[in-house]
VEXBAVEX-685405 format. One record per residue (C-alpha): residue number from 0; z, x, y. Coordinates in Angstrom, 1 decimal, decimal comma, always signed. Layout:
N
+-----+--------+--------+--------+
|   n |      z |      x |      y |
+-----+--------+--------+--------+
| NUM |      Z |      X |      Y |
...
+-----+--------+--------+--------+
# end
This chain:
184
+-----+--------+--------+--------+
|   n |      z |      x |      y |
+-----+--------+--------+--------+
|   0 |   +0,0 |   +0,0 |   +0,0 |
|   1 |   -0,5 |   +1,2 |   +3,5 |
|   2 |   +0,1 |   -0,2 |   +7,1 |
|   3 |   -1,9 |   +0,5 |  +10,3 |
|   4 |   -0,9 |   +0,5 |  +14,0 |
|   5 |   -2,2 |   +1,0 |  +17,3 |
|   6 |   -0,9 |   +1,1 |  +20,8 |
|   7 |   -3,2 |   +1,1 |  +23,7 |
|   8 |   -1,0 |   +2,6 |  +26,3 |
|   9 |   -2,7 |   +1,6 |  +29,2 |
|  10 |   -2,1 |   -1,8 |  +28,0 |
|  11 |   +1,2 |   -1,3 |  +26,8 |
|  12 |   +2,3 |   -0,1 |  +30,8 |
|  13 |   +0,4 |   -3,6 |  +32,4 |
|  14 |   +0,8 |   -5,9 |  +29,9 |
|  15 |   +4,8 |   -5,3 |  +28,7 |
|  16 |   +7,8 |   -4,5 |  +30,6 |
|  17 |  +10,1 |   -3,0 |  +28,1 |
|  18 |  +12,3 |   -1,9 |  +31,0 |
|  19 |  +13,3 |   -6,1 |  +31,7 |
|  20 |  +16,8 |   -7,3 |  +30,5 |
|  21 |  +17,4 |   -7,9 |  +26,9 |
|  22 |  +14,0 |   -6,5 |  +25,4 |
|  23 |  +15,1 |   -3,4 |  +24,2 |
|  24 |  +18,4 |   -5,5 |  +22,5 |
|  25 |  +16,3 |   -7,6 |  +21,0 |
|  26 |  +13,7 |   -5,0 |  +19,8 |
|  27 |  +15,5 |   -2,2 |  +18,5 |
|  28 |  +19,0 |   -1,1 |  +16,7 |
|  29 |  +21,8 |   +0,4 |  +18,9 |
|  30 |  +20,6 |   +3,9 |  +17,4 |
|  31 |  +16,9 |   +3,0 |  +18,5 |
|  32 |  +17,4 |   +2,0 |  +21,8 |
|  33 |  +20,0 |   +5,3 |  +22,2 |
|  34 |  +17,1 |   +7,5 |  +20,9 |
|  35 |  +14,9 |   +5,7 |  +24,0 |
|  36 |  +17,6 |   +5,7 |  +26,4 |
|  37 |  +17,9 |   +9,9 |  +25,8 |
|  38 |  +14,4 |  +10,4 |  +25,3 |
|  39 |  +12,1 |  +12,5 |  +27,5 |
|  40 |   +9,8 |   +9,7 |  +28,0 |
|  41 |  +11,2 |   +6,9 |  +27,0 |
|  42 |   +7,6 |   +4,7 |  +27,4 |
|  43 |   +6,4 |   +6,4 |  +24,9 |
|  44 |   +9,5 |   +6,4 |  +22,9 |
|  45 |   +9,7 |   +2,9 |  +22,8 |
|  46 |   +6,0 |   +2,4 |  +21,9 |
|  47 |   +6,3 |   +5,5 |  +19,2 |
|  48 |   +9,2 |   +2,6 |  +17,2 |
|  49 |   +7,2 |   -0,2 |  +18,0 |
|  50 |   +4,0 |   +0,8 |  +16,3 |
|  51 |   +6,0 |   +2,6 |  +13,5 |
|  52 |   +7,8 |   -0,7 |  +12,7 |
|  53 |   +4,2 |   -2,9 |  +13,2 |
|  54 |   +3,0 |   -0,3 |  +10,2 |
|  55 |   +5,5 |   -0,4 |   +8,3 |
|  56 |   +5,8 |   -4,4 |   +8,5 |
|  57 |   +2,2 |   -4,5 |   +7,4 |
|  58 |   +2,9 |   -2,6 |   +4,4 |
|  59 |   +6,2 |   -4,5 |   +4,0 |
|  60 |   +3,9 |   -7,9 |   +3,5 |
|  61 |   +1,4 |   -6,1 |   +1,4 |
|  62 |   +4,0 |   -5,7 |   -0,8 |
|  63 |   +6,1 |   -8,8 |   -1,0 |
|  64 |   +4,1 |  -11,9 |   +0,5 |
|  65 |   +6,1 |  -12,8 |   +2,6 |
|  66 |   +5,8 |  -13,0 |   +6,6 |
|  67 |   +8,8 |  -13,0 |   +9,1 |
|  68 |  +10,1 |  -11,8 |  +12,7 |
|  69 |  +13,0 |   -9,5 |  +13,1 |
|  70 |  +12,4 |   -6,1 |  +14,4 |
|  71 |  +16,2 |   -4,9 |  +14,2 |
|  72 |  +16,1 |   -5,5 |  +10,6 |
|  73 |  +13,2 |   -2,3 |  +10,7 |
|  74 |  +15,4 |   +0,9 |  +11,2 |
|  75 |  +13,0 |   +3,7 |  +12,2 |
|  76 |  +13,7 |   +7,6 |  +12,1 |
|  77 |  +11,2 |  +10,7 |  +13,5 |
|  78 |  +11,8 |  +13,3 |  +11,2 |
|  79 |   +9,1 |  +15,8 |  +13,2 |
|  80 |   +6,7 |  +15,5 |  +15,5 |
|  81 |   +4,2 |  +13,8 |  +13,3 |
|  82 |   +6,5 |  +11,8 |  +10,9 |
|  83 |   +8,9 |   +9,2 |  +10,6 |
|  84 |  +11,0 |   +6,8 |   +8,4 |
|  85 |  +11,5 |   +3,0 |   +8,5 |
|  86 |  +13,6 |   +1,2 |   +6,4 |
|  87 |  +13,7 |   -2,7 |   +6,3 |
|  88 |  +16,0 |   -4,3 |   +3,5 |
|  89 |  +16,9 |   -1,0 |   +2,1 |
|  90 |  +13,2 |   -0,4 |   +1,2 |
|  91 |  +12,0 |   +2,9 |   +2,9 |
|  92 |   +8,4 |   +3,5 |   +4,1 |
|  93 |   +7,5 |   +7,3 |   +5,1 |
|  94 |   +5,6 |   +7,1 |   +8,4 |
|  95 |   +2,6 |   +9,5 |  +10,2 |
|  96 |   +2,0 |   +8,9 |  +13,2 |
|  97 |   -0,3 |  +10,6 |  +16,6 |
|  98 |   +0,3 |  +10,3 |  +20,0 |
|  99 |   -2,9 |  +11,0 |  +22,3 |
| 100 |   -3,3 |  +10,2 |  +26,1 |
| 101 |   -4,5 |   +6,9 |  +25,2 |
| 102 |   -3,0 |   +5,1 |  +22,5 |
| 103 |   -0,3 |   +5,9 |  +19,4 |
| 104 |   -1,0 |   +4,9 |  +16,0 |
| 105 |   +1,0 |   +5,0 |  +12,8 |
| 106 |   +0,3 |   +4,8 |   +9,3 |
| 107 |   +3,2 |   +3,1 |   +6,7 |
| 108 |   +3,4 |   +4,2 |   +3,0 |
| 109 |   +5,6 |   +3,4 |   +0,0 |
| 110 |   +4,6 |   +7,3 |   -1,4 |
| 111 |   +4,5 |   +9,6 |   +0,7 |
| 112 |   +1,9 |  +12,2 |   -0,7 |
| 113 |   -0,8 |   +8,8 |   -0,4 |
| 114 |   -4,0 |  +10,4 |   +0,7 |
| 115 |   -5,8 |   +8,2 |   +2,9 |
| 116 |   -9,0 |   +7,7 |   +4,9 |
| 117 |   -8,5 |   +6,3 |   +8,4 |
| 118 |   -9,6 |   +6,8 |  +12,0 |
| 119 |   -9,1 |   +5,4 |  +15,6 |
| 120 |  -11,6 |   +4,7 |  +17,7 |
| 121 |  -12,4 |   +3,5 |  +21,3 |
| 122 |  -13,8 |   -0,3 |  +21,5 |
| 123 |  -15,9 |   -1,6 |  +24,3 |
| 124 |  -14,2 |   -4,8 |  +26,5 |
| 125 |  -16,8 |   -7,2 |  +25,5 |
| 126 |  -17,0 |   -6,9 |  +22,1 |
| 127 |  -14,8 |   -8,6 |  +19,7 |
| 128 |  -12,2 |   -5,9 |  +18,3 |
| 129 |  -11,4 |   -7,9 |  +14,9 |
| 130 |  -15,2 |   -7,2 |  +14,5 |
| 131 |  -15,6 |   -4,0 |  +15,8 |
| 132 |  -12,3 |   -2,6 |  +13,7 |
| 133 |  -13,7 |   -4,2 |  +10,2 |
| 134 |  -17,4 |   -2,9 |  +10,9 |
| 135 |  -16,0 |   +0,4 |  +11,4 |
| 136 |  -14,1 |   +0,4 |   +8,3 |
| 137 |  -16,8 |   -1,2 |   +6,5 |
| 138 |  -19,5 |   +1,3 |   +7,2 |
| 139 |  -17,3 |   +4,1 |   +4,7 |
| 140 |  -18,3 |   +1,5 |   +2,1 |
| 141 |  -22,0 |   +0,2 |   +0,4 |
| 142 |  -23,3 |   -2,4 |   +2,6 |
| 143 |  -22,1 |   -5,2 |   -0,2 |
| 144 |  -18,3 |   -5,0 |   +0,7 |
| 145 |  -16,6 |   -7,5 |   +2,7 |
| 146 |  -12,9 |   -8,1 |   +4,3 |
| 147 |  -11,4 |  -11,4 |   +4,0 |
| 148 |   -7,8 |  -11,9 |   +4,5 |
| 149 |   -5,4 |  -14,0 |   +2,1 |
| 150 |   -2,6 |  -16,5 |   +4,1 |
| 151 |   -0,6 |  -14,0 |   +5,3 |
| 152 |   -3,0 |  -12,4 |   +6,8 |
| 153 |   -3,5 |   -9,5 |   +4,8 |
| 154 |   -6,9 |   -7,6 |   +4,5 |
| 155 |   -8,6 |   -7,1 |   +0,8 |
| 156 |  -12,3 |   -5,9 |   +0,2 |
| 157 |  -14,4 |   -7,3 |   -1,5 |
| 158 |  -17,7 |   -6,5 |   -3,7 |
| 159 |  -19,6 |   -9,4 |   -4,9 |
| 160 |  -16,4 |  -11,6 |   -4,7 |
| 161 |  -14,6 |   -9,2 |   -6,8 |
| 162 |  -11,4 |   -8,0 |   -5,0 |
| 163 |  -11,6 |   -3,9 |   -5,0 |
| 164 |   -8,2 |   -1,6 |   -5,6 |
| 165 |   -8,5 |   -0,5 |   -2,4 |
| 166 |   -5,6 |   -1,3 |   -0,3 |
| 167 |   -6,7 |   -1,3 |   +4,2 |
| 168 |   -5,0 |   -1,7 |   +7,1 |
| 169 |   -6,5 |   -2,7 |  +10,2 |
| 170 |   -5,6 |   -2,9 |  +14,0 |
| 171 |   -6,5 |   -3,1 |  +17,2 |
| 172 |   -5,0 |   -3,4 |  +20,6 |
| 173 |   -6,5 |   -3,4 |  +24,3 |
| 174 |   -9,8 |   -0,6 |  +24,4 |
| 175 |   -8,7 |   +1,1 |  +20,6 |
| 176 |   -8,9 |   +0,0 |  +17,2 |
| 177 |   -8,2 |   +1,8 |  +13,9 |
| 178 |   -8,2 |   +1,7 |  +10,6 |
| 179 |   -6,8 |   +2,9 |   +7,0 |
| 180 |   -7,3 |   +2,7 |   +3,3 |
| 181 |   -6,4 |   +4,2 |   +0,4 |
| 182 |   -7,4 |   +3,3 |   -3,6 |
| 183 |   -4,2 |   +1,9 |   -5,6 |
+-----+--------+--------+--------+
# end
């Protein structure tokens, strides 16, 4: 399994104020919102936990079915510069993550020597990103595969309605979209 994030920072600064009262109590544990509160740049420290806990949530309902809103229930961890932790109902998913000028994205795995194929890329305003994401994920694959997602909104291939063992991730947010997959 495997969960995808991305941040579009430029959207994140216009489009959320993370400083206003009760968003960072709501969003994150005490030792979260300590970790933002010490941080260098805490913007990007608050956007770093918010896209680890969107990948890891997305891995989290890969894996069980089940859909649900609680972001203090996701505990996250940065273990170096490039990885993390997050634990939700004593289940632990190992995190990578980049942070560029433009946008942060994270990647959520139950094992963490999964190889995977992903990639981030900038998409233009008037197209639609759902679209734009799945076609570049698609174009890794013959031109038969599809993505359809099941009721919880979960993305599966498939090859001449045969579902492939290939379990993707997809997101997108503001001008950037990305992408992941790895065969289970």
């Amino acid at each position: 399994m495997i969960g995808n994030d991305i941040v579009d920072l430029e959207l994140a600064k216009t489009q959320s104020n993370w400083q206003r009262k009760g968003f960072l109590e709501k969003q994150f544990t005490a030792d979260e919102q300590k970790s933002i509160l010490n941080s260098e740049n805490p913007f990007l420290q608050v956007w770093l936990f918010w896209s680890m806990k969107e990948a890891a949530y997305k891995c989290y309902v890969q894996e069980f079915q089940k859909r649900f809103f609680a972001p203090k229930k996701f505990s996250c961890k940065i273990l170096s510069k490039s990885e993390g932790i997050v634990e939700i109902e004593n289940y632990l998913y190992y995190i990578k993550f980049s942070i560029s000028e433009y946008y942060i994205q994270s990647f959520a795995f139950k094992n963490k020597n999964s190889k995977m194929v992903s990639d981030s890329f900038f998409i233009e305003e008037k197209v639609s990103k759902t679209k734009a994401t799945n076609q570049q994920m698609l174009s890794y694959f013959s031109d038969d595969v599809v993505v359809q997602k099941n009721e919880f909104g979960v993305p599966f291939l498939y090859q001449q309605e045969k579902k492939l063992p290939i379990s993707v991730s997809t997101s997108h947010h503001g001008n950037y979209g990305g992408f992941a997959f790895l065969n289970t």
